[in-house]
C-alpha positions, 0 to 999 in steps of 0.5 A: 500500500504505501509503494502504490503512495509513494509511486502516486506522490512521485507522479504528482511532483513530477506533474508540478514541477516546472519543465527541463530547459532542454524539454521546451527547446526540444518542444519548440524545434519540434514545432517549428520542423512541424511548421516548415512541411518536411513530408512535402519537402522531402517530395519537392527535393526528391523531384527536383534531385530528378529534373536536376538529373535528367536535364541535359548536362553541359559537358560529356555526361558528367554528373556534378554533385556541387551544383546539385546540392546547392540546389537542392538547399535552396529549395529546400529553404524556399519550400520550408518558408512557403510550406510555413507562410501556408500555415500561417494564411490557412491557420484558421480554417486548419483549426476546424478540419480534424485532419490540420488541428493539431498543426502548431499555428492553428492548435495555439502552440506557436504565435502567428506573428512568429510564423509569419517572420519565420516563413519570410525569412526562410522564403528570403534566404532560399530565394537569396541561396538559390540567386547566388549559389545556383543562378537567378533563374532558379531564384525567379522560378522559386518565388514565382512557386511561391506567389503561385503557391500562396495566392492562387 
């Protein structure tokens, strides 16, 4: 009986007590990973691995990995900062469709004015990556994705 006390008493200081620094850390990186769409982002790099790979290369059929890796990094920057822009415009109808509610912007877990600047900022510097370390085509191309994504 007084096992069964203790173990109840543990449990109850262990609900009271204030949360590890390294927990809401955690806590937070998880939420914002979870703002950012890393499922769809995983399908946008995959696709763009693909184009990359099948489009026709400058010299005799050599595959460079250097340009294919700045590529894919600043997709992946873009695609992040749009996937989280997207939450923050769609965060009031996700709150009543069971399938998005637990999203971190629509269940209350996150400030919105923090993902509006998160996903800017993500959006700029993909935008930005993508200009200097691919070339300015792929920079337009991936804005336009993102206006197109965003608003139509």
């Amino acid at each position: 009986m007084s096992t069964r006390r203790t173990i109840g008493a543990l449990d109850l200081v262990a609900k009271l007590a204030p949360p590890r620094v390294e927990e809401g850390l955690a806590r937070v990186l998880k939420e914002y990973w979870a703002l950012t769409k890393p499922e769809v982002n995983l399908l946008i790099l995959v696709t763009t691995f693909a184009g990359f790979f099948l489009a026709p290369k400058p010299g005799p059929s050599e595959f460079r990995i250097l340009p294919v890796i700045h590529t894919l990094l600043g997709t992946l920057l873009v695609a992040s900062g749009a996937g989280t822009l997207n939450q923050f415009l769609e965060r009031y109808y996700d709150a009543q469709m069971r399938r998005t509610a637990r999203r971190p912007l629509s269940s209350g877990k996150f400030e919105s004015s923090h993902a509006l600047w998160y996903g800017i900022s993500l959006s700029v510097a993909g935008a930005v990556y993508l200009a200097v370390a691919a070339n300015v085509l792929a920079c337009l191309l991936a804005l336009a994705t993102i206006v197109s994504y965003l608003f139509l």
